[in-house]
N, C-alpha and C positions, 0 to 999 in steps of 0.2 A: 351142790349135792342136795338132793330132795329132802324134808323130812322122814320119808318113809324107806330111805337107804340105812339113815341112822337108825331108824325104828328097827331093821333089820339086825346091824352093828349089835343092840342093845337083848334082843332074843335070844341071838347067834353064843353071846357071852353068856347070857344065865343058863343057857341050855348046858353050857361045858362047867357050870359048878353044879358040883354035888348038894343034894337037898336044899336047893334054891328055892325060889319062890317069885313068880314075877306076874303082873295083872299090868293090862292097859289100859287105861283110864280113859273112857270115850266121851269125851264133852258135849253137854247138852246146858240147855236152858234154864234150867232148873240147878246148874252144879256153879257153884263158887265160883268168882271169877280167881284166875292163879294156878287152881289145882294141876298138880304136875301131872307129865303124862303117864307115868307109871308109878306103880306101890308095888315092891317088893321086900324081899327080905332074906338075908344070909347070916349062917350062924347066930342065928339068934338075934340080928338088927335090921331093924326099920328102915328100910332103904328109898329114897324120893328120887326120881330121874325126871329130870324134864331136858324132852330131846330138840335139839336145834337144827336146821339145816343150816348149809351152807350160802343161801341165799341172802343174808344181811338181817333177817329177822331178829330184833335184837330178846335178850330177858326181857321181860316185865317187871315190873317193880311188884305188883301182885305175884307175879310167881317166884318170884325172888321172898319177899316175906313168907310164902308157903312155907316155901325151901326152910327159909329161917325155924317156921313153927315145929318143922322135924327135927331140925338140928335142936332145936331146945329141948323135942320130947325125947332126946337121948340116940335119935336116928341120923343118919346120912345124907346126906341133899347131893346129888350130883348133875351138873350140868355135861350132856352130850353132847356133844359137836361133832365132826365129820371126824374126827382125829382119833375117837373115841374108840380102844381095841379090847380093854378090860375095866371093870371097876377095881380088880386087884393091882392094875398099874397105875392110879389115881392114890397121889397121896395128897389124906383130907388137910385143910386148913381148917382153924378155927375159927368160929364167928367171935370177933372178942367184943359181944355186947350181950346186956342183960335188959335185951326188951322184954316184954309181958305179952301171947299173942290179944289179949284180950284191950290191951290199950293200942291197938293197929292204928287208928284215930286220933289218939292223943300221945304221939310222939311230940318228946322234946326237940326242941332244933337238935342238939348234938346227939340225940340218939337216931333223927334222921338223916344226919351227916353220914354217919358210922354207916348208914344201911347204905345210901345213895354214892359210898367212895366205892363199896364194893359191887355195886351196881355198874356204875363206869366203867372199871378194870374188869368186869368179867366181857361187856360188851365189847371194850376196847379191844380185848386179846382174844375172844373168841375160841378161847381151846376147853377143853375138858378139863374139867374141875369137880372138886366134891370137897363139901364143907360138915364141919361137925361144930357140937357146941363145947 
């Protein structure tokens, strides 16, 4: 499945909740590398989606700390994949670490363990996920 079937998945869903909020992030040159593909937002939370196809494309580990920097600012990180039908049928896990986004650079090994386990297991399983802090 293409990225832009997901991208579909992820419209299709915000449009069927009430006073949603959904923006698609269009990457350029000039923009961070990571930055997920969409900012939105439901009942009052920060929501981060970065959509994946089906094609084998895996997380980045840059989009994966994005993801993280929402979940610390008190928001939502979800990961879409093809499988993806609601964010209301996604239950979040928690990130159980206490990086800093400001020390992205100066992790310690075990605080890049922590980031790089979940890194693996999202790539490994490939399904829809959404993480909080």
């Amino acid at each position: 499945m293409r990225e832009e079937k997901v991208d579909k998945l992820i419209a299709a869903d915000f449009a069927k909740l009430p006073h949603s909020y959904l923006r698609k992030i269009n990457g350029n040159t000039y923009q961070r590398n990571g930055t997920v593909d969409y900012l939105g937002g439901y009942k009052g939370q920060l929501i981060g989606i970065e959509a994946k196809a089906g094609n084998g494309h895996k997380l980045g580990m840059g989009q994966l700390f994005d993801g993280y920097q929402i979940a610390q600012a008190g928001g939502l990180f979800v990961i879409a994949y093809p499988d993806y039908t609601s964010i209301l049928d996604l239950e979040p896990e928690h990130f159980n670490m206490e990086l800093h986004a400001d020390k992205a650079n100066q992790l310690s090994d075990a605080e890049y363990d922590l980031l790089e386990n979940v890194y693996k297991r999202v790539n490994q399983e490939r399904r829809s996920c959404a993480f909080l802090k």
